[in-house]
PyMOL Python script that loads the backbone (N, CA, C, O; Angstrom):
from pymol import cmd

cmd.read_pdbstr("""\
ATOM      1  N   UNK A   1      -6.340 -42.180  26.209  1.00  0.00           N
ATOM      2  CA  UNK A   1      -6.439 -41.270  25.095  1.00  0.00           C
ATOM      3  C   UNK A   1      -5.317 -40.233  25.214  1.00  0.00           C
ATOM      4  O   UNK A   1      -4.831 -39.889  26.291  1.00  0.00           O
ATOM      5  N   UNK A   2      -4.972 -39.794  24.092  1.00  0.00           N
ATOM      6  CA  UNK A   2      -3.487 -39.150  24.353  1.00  0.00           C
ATOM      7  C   UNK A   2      -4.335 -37.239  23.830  1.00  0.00           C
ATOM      8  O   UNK A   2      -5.223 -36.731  23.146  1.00  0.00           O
ATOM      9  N   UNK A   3      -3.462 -36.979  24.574  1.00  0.00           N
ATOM     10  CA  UNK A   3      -3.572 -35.279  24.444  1.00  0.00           C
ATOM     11  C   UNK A   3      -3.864 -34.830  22.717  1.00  0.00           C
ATOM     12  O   UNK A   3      -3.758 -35.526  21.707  1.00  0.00           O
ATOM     13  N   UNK A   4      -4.190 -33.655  22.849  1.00  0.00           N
ATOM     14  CA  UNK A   4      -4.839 -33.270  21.454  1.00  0.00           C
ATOM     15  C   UNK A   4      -3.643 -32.023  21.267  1.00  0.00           C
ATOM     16  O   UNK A   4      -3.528 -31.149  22.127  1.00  0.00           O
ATOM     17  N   UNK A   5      -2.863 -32.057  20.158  1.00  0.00           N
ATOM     18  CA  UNK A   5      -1.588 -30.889  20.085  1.00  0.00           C
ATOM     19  C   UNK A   5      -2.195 -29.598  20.510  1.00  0.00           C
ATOM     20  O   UNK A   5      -3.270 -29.447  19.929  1.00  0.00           O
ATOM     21  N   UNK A   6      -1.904 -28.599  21.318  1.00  0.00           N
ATOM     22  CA  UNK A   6      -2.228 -27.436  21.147  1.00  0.00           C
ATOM     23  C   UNK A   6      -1.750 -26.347  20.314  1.00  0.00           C
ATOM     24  O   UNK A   6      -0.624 -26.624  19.901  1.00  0.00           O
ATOM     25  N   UNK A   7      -2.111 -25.350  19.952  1.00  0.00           N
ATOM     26  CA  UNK A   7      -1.709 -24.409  19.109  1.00  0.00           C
ATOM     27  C   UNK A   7      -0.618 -23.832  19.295  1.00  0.00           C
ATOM     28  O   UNK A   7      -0.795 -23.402  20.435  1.00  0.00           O
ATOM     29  N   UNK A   8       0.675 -23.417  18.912  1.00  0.00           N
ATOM     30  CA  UNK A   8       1.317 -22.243  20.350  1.00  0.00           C
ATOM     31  C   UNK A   8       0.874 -20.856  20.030  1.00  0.00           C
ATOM     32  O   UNK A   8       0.350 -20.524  18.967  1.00  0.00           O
ATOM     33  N   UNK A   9       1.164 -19.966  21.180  1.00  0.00           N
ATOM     34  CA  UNK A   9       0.617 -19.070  21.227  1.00  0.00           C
ATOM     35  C   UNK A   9       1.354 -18.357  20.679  1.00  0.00           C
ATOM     36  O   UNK A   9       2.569 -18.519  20.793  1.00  0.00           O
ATOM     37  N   UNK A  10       0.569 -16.897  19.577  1.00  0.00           N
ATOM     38  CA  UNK A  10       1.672 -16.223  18.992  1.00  0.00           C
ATOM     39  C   UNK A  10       1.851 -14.805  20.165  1.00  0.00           C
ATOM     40  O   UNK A  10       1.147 -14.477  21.121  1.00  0.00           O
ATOM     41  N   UNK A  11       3.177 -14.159  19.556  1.00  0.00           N
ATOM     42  CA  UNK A  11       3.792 -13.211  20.671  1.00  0.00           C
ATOM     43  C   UNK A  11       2.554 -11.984  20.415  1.00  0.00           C
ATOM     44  O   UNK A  11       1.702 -12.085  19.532  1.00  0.00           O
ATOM     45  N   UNK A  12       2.651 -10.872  21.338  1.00  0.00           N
ATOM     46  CA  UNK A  12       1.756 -10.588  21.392  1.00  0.00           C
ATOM     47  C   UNK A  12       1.713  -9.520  20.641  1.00  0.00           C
ATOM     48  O   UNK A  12       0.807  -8.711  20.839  1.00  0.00           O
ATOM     49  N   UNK A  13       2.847  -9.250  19.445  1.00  0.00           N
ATOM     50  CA  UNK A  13       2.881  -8.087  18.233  1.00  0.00           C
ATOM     51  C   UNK A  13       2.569  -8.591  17.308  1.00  0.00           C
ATOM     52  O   UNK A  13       2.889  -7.836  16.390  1.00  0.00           O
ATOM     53  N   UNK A  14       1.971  -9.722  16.808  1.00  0.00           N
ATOM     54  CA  UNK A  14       1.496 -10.855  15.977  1.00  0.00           C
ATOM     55  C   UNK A  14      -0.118 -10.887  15.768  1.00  0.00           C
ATOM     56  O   UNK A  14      -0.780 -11.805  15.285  1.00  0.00           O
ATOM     57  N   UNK A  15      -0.545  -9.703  16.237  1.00  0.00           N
ATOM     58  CA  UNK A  15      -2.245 -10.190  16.058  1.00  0.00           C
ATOM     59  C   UNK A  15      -2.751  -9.738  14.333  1.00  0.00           C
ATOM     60  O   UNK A  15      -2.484  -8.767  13.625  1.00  0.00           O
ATOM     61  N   UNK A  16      -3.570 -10.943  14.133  1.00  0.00           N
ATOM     62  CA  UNK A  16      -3.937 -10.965  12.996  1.00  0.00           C
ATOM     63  C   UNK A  16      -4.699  -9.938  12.359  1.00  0.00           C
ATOM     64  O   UNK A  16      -4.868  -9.790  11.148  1.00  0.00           O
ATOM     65  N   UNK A  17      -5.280  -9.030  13.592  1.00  0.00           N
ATOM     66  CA  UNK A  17      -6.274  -8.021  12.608  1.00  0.00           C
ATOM     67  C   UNK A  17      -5.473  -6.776  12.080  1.00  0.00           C
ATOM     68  O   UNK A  17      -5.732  -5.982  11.176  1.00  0.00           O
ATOM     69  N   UNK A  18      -4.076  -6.903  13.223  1.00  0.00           N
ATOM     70  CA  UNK A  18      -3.302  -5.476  12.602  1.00  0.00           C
ATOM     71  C   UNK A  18      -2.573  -6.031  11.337  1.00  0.00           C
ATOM     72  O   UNK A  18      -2.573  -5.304  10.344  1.00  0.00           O
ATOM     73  N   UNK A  19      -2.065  -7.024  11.284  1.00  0.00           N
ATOM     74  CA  UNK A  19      -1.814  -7.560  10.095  1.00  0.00           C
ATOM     75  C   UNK A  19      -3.275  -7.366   8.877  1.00  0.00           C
ATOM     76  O   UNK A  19      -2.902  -7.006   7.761  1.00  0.00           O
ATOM     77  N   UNK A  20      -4.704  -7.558   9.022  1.00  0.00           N
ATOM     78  CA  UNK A  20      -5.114  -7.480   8.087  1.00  0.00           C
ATOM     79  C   UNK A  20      -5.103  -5.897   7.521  1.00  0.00           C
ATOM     80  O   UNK A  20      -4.867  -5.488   6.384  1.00  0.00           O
ATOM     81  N   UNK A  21      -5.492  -5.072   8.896  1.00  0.00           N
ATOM     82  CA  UNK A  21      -5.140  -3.449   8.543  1.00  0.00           C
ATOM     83  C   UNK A  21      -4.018  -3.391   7.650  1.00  0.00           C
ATOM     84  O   UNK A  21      -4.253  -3.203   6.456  1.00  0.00           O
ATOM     85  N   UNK A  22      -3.031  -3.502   7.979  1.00  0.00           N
ATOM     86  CA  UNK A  22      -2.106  -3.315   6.898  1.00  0.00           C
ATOM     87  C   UNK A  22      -2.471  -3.672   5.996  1.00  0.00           C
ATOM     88  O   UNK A  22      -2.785  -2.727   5.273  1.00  0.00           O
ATOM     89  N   UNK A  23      -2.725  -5.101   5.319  1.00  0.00           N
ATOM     90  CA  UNK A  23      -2.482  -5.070   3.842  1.00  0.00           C
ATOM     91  C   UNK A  23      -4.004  -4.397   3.212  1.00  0.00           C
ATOM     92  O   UNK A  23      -4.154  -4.111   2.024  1.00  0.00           O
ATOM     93  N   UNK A  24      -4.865  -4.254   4.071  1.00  0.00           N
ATOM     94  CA  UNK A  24      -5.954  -3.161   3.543  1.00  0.00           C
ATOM     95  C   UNK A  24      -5.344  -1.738   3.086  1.00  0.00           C
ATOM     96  O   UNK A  24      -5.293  -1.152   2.005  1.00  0.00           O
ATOM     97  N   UNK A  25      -4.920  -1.455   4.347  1.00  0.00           N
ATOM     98  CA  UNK A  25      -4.292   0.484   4.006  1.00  0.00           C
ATOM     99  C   UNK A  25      -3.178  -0.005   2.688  1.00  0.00           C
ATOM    100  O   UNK A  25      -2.711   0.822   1.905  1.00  0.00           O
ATOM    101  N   UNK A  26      -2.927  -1.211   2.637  1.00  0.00           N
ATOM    102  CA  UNK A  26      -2.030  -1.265   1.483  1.00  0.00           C
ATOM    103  C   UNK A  26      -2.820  -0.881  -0.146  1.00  0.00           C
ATOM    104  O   UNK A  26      -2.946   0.077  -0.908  1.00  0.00           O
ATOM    105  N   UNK A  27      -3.225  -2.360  -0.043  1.00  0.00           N
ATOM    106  CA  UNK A  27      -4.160  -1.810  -1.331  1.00  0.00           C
ATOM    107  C   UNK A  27      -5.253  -1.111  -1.471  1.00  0.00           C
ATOM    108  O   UNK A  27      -5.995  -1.365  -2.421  1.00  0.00           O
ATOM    109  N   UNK A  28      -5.605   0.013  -0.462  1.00  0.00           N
ATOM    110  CA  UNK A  28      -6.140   1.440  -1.065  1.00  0.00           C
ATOM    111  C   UNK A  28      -5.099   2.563  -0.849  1.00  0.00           C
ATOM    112  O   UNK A  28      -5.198   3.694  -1.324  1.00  0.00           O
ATOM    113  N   UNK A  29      -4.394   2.248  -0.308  1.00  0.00           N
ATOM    114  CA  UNK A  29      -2.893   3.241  -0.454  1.00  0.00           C
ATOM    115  C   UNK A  29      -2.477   3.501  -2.112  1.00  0.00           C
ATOM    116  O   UNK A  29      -2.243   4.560  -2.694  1.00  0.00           O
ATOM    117  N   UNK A  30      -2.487   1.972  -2.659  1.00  0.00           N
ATOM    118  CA  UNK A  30      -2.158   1.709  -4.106  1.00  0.00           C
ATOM    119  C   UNK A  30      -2.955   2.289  -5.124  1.00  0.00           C
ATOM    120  O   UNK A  30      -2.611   2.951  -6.103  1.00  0.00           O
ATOM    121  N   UNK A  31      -4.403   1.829  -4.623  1.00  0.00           N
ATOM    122  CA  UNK A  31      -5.363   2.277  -5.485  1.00  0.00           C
ATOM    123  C   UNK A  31      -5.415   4.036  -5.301  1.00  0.00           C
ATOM    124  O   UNK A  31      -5.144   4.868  -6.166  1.00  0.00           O
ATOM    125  N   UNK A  32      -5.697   4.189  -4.392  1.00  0.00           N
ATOM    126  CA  UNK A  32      -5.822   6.330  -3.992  1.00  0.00           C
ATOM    127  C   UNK A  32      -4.420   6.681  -4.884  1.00  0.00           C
ATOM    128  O   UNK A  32      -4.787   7.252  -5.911  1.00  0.00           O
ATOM    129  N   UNK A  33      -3.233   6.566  -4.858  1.00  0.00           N
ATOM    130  CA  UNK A  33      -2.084   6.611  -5.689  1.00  0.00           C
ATOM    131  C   UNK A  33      -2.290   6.234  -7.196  1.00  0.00           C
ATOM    132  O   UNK A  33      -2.125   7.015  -8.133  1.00  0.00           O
ATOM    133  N   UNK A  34      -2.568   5.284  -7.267  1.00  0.00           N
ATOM    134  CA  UNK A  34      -2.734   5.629  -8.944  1.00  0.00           C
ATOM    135  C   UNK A  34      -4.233   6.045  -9.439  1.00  0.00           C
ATOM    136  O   UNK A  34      -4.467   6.288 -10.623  1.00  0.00           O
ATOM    137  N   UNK A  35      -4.979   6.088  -8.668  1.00  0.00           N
ATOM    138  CA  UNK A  35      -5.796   6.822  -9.205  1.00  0.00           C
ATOM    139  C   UNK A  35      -5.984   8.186  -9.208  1.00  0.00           C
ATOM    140  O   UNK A  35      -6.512   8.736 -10.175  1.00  0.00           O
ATOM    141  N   UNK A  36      -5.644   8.743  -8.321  1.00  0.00           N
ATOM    142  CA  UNK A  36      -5.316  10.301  -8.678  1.00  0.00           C
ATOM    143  C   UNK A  36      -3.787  10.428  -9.424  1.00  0.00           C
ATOM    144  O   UNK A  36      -3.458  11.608  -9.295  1.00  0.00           O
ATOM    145  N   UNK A  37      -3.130   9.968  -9.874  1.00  0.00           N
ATOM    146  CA  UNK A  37      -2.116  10.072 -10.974  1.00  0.00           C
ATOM    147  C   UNK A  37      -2.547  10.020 -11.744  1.00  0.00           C
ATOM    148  O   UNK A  37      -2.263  10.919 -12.535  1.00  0.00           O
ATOM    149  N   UNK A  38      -3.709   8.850 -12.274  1.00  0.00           N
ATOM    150  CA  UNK A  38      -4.585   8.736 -13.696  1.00  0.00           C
ATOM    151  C   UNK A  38      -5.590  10.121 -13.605  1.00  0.00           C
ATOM    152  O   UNK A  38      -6.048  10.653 -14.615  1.00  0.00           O
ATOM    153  N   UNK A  39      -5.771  10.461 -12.631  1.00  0.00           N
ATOM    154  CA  UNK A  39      -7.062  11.350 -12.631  1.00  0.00           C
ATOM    155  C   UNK A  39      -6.051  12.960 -12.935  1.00  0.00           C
ATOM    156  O   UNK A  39      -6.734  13.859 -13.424  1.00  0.00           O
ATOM    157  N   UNK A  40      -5.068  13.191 -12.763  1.00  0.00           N
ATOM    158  CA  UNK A  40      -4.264  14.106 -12.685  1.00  0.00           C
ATOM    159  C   UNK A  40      -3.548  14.066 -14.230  1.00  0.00           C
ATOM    160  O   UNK A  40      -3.134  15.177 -14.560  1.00  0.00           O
ATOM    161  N   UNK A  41      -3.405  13.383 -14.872  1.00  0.00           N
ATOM    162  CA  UNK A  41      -2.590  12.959 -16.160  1.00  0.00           C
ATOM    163  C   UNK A  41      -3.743  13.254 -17.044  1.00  0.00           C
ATOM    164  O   UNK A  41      -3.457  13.603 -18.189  1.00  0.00           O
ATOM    165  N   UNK A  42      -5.368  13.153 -16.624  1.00  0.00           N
ATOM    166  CA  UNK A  42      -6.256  13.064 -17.700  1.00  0.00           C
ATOM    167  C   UNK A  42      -6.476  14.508 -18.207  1.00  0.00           C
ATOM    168  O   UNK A  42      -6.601  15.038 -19.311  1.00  0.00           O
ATOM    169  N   UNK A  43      -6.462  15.185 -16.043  1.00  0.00           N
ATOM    170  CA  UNK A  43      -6.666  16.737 -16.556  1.00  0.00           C
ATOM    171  C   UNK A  43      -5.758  17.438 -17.372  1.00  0.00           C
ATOM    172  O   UNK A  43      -5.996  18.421 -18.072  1.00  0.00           O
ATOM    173  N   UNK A  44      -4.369  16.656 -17.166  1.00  0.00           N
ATOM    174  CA  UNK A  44      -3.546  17.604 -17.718  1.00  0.00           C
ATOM    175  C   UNK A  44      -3.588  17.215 -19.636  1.00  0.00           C
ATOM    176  O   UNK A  44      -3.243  18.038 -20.484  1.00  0.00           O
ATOM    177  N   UNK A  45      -3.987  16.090 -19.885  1.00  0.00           N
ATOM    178  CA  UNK A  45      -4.193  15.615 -21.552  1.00  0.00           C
ATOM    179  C   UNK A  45      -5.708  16.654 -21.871  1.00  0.00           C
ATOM    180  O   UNK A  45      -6.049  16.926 -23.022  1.00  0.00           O
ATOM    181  N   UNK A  46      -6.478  17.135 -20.641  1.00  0.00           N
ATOM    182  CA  UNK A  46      -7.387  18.243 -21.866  1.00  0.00           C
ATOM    183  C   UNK A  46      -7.460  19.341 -21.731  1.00  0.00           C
ATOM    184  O   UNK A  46      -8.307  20.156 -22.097  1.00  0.00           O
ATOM    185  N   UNK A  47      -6.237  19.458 -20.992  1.00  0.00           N
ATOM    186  CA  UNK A  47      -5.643  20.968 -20.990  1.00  0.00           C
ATOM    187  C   UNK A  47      -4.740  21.716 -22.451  1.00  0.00           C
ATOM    188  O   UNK A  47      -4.712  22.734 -23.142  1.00  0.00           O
ATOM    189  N   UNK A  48      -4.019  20.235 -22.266  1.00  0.00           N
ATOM    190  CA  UNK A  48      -2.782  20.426 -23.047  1.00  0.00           C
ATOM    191  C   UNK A  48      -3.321  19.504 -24.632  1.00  0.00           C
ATOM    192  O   UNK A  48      -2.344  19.269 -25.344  1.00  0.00           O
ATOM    193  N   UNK A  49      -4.455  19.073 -25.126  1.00  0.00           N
ATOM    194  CA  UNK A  49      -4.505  18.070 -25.909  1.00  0.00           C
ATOM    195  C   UNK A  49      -3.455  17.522 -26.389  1.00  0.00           C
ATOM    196  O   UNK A  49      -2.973  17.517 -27.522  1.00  0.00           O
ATOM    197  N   UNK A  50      -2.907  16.706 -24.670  1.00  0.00           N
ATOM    198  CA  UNK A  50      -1.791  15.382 -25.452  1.00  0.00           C
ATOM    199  C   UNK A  50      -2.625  14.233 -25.401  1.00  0.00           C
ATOM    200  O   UNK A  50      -3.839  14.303 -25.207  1.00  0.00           O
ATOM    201  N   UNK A  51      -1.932  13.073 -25.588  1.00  0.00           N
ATOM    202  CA  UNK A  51      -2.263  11.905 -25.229  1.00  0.00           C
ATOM    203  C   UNK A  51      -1.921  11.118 -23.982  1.00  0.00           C
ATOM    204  O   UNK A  51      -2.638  10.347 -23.345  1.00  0.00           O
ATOM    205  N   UNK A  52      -0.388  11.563 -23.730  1.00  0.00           N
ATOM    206  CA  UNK A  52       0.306  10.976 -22.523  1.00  0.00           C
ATOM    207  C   UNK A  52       0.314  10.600 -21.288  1.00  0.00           C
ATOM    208  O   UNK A  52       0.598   9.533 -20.743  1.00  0.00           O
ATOM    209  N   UNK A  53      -0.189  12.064 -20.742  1.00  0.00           N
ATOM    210  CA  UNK A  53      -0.438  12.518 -19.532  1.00  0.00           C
ATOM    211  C   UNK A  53      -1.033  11.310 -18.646  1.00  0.00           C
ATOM    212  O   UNK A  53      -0.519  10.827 -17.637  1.00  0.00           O
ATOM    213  N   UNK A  54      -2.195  10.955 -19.245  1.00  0.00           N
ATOM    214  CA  UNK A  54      -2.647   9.642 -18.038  1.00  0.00           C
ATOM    215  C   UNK A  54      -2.006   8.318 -17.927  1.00  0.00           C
ATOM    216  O   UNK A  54      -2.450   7.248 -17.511  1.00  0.00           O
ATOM    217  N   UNK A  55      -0.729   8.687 -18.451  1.00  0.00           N
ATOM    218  CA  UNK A  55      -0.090   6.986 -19.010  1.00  0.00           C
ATOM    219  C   UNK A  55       1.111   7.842 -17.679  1.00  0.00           C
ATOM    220  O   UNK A  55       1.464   7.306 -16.629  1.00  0.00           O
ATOM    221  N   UNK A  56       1.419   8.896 -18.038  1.00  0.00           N
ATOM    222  CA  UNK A  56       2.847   9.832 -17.006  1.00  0.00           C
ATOM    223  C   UNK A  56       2.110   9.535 -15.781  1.00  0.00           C
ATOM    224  O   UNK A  56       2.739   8.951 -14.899  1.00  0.00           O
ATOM    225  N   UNK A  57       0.734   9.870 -15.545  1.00  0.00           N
ATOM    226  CA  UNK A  57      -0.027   9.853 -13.946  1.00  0.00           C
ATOM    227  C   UNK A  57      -0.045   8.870 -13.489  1.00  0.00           C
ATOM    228  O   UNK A  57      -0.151   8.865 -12.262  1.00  0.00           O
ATOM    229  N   UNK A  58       0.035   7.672 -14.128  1.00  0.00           N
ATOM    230  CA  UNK A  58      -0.434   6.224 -13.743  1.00  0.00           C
ATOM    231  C   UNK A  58       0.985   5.648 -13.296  1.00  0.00           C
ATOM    232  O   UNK A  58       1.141   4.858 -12.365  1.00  0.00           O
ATOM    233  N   UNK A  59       2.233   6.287 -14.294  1.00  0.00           N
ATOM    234  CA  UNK A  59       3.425   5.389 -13.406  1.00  0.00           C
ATOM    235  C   UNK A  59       3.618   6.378 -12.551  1.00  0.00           C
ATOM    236  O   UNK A  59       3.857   5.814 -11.483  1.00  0.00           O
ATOM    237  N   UNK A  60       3.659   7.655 -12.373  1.00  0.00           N
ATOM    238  CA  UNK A  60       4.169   8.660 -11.186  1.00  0.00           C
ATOM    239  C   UNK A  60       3.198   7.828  -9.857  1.00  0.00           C
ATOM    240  O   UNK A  60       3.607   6.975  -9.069  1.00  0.00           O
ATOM    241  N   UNK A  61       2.108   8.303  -9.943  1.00  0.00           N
ATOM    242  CA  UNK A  61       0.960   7.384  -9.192  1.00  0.00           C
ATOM    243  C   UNK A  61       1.474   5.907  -8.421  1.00  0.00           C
ATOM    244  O   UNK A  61       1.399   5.747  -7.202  1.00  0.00           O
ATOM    245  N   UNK A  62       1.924   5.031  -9.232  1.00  0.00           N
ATOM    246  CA  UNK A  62       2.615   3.780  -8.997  1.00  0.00           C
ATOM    247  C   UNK A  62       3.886   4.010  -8.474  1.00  0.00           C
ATOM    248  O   UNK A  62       4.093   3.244  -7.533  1.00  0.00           O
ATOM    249  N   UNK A  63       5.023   4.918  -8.754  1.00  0.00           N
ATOM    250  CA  UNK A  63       6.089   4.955  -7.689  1.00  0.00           C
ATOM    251  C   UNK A  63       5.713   5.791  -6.582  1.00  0.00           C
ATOM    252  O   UNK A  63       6.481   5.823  -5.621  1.00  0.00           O
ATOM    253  N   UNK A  64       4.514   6.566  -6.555  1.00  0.00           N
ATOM    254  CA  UNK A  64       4.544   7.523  -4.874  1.00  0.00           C
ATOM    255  C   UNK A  64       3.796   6.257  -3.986  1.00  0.00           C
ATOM    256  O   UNK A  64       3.890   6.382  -2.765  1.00  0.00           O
ATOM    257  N   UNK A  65       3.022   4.983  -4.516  1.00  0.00           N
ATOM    258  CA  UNK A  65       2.158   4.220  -3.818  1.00  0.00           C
ATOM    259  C   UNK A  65       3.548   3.010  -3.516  1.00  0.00           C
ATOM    260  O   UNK A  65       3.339   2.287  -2.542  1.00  0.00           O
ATOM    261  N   UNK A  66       4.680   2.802  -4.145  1.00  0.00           N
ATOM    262  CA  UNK A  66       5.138   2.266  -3.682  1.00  0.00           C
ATOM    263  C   UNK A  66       5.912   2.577  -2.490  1.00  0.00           C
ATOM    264  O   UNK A  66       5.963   2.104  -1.355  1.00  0.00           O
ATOM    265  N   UNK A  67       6.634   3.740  -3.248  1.00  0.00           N
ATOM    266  CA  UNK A  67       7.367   4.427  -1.726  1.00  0.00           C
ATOM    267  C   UNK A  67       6.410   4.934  -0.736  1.00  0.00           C
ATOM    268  O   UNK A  67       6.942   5.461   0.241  1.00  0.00           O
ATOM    269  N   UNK A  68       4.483   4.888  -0.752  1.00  0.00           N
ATOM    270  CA  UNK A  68       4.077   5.397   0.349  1.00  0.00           C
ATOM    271  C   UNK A  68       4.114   3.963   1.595  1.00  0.00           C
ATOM    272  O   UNK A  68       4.373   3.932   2.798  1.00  0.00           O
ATOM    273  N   UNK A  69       3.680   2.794   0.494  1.00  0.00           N
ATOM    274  CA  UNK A  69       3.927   1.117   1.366  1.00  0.00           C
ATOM    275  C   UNK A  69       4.896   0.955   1.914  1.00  0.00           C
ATOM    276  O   UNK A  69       4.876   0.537   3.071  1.00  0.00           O
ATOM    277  N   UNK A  70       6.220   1.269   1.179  1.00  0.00           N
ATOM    278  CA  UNK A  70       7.400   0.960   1.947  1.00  0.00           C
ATOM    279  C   UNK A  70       7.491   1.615   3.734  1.00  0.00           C
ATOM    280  O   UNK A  70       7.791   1.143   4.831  1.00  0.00           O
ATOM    281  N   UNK A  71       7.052   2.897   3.210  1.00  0.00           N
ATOM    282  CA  UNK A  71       6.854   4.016   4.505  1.00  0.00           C
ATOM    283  C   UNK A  71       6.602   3.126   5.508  1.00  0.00           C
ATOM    284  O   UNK A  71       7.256   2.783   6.493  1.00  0.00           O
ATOM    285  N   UNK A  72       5.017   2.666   4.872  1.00  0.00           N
ATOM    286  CA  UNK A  72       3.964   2.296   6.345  1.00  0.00           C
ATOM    287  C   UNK A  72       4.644   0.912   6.576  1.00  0.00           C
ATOM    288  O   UNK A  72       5.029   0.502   7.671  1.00  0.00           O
ATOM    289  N   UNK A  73       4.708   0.458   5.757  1.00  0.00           N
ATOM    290  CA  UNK A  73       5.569  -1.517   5.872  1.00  0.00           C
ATOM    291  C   UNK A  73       7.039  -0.875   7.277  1.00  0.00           C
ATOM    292  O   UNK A  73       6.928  -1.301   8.427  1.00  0.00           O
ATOM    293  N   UNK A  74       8.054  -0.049   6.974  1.00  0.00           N
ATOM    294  CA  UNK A  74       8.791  -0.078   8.204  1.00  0.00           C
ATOM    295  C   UNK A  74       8.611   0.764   9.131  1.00  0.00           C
ATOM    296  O   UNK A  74       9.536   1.133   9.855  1.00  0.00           O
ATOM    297  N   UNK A  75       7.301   1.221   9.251  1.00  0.00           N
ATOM    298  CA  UNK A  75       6.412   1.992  10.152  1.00  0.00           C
ATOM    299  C   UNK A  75       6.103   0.562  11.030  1.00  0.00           C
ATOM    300  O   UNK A  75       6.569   0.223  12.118  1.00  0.00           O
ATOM    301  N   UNK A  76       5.191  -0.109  10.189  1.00  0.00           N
ATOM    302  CA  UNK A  76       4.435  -1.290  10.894  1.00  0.00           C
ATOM    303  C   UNK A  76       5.584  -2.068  11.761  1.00  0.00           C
ATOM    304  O   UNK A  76       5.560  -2.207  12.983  1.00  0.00           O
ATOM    305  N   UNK A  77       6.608  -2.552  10.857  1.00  0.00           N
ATOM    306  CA  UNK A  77       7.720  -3.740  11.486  1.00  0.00           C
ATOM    307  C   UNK A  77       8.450  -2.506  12.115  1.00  0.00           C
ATOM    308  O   UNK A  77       9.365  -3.244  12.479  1.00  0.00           O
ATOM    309  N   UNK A  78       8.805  -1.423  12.511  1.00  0.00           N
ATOM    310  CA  UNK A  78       9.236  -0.808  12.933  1.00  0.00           C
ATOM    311  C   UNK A  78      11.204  -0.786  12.970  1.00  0.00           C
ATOM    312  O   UNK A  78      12.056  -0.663  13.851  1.00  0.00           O
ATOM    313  N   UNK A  79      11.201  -0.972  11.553  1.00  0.00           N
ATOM    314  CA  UNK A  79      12.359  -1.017  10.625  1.00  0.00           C
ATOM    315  C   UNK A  79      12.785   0.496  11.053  1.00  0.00           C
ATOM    316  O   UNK A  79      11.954   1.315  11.445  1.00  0.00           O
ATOM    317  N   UNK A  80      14.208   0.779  10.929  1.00  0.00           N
ATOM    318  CA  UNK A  80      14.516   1.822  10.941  1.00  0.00           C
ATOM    319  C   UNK A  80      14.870   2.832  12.336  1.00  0.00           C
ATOM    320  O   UNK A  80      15.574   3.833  12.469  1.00  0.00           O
ATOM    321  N   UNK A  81      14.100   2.116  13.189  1.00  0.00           N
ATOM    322  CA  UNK A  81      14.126   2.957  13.937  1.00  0.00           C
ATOM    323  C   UNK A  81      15.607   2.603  14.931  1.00  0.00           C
ATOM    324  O   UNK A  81      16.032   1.452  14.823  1.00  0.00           O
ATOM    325  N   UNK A  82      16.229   3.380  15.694  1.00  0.00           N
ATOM    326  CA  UNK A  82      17.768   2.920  16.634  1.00  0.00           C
ATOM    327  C   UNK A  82      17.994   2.068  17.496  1.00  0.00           C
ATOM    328  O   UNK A  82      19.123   1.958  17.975  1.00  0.00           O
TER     329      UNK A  82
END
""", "prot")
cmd.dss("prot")
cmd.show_as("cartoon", "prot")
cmd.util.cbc("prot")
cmd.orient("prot")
């Protein structure tokens, strides 16, 4: 009977649960970001009776959640550093 393939082993900065952490803190990073942009855009539409404001909160919201991922993404791979 011939051998059964083994797995190889991954290196040991490769573990799967810090990988799942990340893309968790990702998408509530995303979500906490645009939702207080929407929640911030609404106060300011019944302050000001515009309409806009939660449409302005929702993309401001969406570029601080992207540039906050990028952060933690070359935090995680440890991009950047000398």
């Amino acid at each position: 009977m011939t051998e059964s393939p083994r797995k190889p082993q991954l290196p040991p900065d490769e573990n799967p649960w810090r990988t799942a952490g990340l893309v968790a803190g990702l998408g509530m990073e995303f979500a906490v970001c645009v939702g207080l942009g929407w929640w911030l855009g609404s106060v300011y539409d019944d302050h000001n009776g515009t309409d806009y404001g939660y449409l302005t909160g929702v993309v401001i919201g969406l570029v601080a959640g992207i540039g906050s991922a990028v952060a933690l993404i070359r935090k995680y791979t440890g991009a950047g550093k000398p």
